[in-house]
C-alpha positions in Angstrom: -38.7 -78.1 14.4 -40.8 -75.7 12.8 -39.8 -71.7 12.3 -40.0 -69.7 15.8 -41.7 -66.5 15.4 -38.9 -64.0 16.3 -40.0 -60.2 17.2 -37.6 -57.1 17.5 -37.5 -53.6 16.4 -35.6 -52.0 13.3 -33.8 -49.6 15.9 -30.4 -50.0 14.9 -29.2 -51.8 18.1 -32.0 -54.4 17.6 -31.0 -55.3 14.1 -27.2 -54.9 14.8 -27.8 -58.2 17.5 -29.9 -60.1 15.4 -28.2 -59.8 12.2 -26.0 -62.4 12.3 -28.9 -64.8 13.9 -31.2 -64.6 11.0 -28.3 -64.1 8.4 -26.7 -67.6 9.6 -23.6 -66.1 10.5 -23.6 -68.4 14.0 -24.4 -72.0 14.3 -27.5 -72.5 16.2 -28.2 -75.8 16.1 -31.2 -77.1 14.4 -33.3 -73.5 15.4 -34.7 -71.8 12.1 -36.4 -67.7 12.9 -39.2 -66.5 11.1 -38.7 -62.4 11.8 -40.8 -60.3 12.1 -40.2 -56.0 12.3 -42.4 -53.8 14.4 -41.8 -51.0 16.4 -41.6 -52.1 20.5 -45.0 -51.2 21.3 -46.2 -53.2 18.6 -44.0 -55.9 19.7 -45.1 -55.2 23.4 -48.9 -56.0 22.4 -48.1 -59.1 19.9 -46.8 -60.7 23.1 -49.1 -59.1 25.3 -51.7 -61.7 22.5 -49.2 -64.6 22.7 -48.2 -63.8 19.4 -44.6 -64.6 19.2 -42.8 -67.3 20.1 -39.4 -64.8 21.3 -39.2 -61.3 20.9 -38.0 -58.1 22.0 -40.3 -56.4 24.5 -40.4 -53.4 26.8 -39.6 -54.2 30.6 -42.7 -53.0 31.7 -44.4 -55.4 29.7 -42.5 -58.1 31.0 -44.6 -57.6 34.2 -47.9 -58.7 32.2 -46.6 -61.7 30.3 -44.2 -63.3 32.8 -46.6 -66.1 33.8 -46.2 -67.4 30.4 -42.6 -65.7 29.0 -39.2 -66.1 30.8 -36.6 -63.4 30.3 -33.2 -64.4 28.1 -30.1 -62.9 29.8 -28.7 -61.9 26.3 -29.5 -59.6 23.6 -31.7 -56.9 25.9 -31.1 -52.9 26.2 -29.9 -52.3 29.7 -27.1 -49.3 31.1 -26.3 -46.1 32.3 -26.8 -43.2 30.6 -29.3 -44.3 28.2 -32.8 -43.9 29.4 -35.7 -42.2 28.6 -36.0 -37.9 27.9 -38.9 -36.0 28.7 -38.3 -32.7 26.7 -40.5 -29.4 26.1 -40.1 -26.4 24.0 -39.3 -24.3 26.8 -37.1 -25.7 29.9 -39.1 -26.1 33.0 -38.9 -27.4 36.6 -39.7 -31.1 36.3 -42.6 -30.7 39.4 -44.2 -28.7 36.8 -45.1 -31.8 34.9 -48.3 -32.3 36.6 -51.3 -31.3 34.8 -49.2 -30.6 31.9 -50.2 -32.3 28.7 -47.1 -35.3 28.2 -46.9 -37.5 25.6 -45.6 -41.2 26.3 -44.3 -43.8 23.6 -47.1 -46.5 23.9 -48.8 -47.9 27.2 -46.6 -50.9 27.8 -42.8 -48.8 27.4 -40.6 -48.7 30.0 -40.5 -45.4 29.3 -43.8 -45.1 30.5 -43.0 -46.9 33.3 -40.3 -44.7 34.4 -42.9 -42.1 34.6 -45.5 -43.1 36.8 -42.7 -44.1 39.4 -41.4 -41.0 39.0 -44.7 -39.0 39.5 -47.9 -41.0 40.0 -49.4 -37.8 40.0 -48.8 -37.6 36.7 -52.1 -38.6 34.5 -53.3 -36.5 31.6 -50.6 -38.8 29.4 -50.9 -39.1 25.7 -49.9 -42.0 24.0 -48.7 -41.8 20.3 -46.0 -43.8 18.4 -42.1 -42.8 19.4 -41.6 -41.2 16.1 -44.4 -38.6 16.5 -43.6 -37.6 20.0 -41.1 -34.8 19.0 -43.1 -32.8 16.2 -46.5 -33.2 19.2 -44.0 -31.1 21.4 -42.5 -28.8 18.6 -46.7 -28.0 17.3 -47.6 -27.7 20.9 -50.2 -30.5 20.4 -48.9 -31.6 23.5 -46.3 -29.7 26.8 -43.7 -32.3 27.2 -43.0 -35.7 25.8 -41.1 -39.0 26.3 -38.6 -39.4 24.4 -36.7 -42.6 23.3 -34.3 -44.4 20.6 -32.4 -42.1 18.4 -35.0 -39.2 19.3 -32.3 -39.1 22.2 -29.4 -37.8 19.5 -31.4 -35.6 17.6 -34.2 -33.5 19.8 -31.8 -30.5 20.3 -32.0 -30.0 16.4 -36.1 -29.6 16.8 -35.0 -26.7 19.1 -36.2 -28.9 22.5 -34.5 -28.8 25.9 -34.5 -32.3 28.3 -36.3 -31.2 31.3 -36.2 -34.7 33.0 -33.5 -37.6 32.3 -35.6 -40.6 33.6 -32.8 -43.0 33.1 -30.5 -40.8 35.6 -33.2 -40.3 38.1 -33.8 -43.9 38.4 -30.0 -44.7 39.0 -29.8 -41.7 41.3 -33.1 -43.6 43.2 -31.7 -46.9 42.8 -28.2 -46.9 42.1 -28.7 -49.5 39.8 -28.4 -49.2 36.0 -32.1 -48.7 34.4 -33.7 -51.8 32.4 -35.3 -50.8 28.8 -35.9 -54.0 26.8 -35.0 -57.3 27.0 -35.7 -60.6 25.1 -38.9 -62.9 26.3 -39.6 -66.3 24.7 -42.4 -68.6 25.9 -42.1 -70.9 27.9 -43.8 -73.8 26.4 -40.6 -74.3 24.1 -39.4 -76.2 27.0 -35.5 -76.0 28.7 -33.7 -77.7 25.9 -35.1 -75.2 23.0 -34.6 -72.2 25.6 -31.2 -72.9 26.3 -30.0 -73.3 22.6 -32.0 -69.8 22.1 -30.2 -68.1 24.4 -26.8 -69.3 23.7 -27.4 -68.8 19.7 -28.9 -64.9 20.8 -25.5 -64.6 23.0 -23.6 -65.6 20.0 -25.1 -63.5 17.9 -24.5 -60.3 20.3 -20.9 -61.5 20.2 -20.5 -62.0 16.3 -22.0 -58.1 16.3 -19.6 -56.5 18.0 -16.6 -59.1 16.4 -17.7 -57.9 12.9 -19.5 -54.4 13.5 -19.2 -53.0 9.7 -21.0 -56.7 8.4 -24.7 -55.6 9.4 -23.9 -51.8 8.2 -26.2 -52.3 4.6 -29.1 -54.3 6.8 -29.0 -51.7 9.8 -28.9 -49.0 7.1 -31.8 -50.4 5.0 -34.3 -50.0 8.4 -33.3 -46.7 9.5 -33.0 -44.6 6.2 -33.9 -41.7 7.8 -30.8 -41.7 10.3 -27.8 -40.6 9.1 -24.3 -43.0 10.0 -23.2 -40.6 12.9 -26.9 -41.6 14.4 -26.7 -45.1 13.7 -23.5 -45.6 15.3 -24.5 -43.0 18.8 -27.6 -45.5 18.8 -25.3 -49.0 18.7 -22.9 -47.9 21.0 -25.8 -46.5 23.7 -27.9 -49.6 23.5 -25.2 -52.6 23.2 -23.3 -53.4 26.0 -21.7 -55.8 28.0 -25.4 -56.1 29.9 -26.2 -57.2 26.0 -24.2 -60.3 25.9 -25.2 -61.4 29.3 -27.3 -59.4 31.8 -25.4 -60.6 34.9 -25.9 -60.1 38.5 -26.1 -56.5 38.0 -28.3 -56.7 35.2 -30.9 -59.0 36.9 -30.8 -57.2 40.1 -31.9 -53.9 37.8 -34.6 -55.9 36.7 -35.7 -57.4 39.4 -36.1 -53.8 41.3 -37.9 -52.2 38.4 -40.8 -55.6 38.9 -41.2 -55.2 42.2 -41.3 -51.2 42.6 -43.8 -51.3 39.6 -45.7 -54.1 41.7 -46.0 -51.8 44.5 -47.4 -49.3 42.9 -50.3 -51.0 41.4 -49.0 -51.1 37.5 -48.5 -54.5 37.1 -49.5 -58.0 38.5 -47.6 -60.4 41.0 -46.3 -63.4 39.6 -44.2 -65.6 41.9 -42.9 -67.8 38.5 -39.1 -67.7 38.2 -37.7 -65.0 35.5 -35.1 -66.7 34.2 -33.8 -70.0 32.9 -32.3 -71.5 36.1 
């Protein structure tokens, strides 16, 4: 079988469950990876173009490319706690927000997502890369921003204040913990290749947290600019047990962010199955 084109981020939770898949520290059968690094909305438009045969991808984006990705139960970003910031230089009401200036981490984030349900009033949004959000906000190039990854651990030190936790509004609207990212491959691999997939990306979640200082040097190498303490806040927010396998729970969260983005408008209906069955 020939390489499969494998997508995900150098966040340090995305290369802390991959490492020991592309590092052949699990058996997976006769599968070989071809990897490939990008930041998720980068990722998010590679599949958006069919790009890739199985990547990491934003949940929102999920709702463009279902017809011809399913979702793996393993290896995703899903939990309490953990979702999106938006943050200002000054601390405001959040029904402030509209007309304000706000900065979003790419089109297709769930982050961006979370938003617009929030406040579909919301609409002079800016997008810029993840990284640049923070400094927009500190320069005033922009009034708020969306803030995501280890931006999360480290926006007090830029002298910001959270106005808006995203992630616990949703699970205050919903009671259901809020989906980030999850793991899409196409489905033209076909059941058998799917399946071994899956189990090899489960085992590879599992071999993580089994052996957590193993990937230390390849985390470290794509996130210099963190320091350890970050690393580690980021692993232990992102990785969970929804990581090794999504679960009822997990795929009832997902399934409620599809359909209330569906009814309002920001992404198409599919009636194809999400899942392997």
């Amino acid at each position: 079988m020939s390489p499969l084109t494998l997508g995900f981020s150098p966040c340090p939770n995305d290369t802390f469950i991959f490492y020991a898949l592309i590092h052949g520290r699990i058996p997976v059968d006769d599968l070989t990876f071809q990897e490939r690094l990008e930041d998720v909305e980068s990722l998010n438009r590679l599949v958006l173009h069919r790009s890739l045969d199985v990547s990491k991808i934003s949940y929102h984006l999920l709702g463009h490319v279902r017809d011809d990705y399913l979702l793996l139960r393993s290896g995703g970003a899903l939990g309490r706690g953990c979702g999106p910031l938006v943050v200002a230089r000054d601390p405001f009401d959040p029904a402030e927000l509209r007309g304000k200036r706000i900065a979003i981490p790419g089109r297709y984030t769930t982050a961006s997502l979370l938003l617009r349900l929030f406040d579909p009033g919301l609409d002079t949004l800016v997008v810029m890369p993840f990284h640049e959000i923070m400094g927009a906000v500190v320069t005033g190039e922009v009034d708020a921003g969306v803030i995501i990854h280890e931006s999360r651990f480290t926006y007090q030190g830029e002298g910001l204040h959270a106005i808006l936790d995203l992630g616990r509004w949703w699970e205050e609207e919903t009671g259901e913990p809020i989906p980030l990212g999850g793991i899409v491959a196409r489905r033209e691999l076909g059941t058998e290749t799917l399946t071994l997939v899956e189990n090899a990306l489960r085992g590879s979640v599992l071999f993580a947290q089994a052996h957590p200082e193993e990937a230390r040097q390849y985390i470290r190498r794509h996130s210099q600019e963190m320091s350890d303490e970050v690393c580690d806040a980021h692993i232990s927010l992102y990785v969970n047990r929804y990581s090794i396998e999504l679960g009822p729970e997990g795929e009832a969260a997902v399934k409620t962010l599809l359909a209330r983005a569906e009814a309002a408008g920001v992404i198409p209906r599919s009636s194809r199955s999400l899942f392997l069955s």
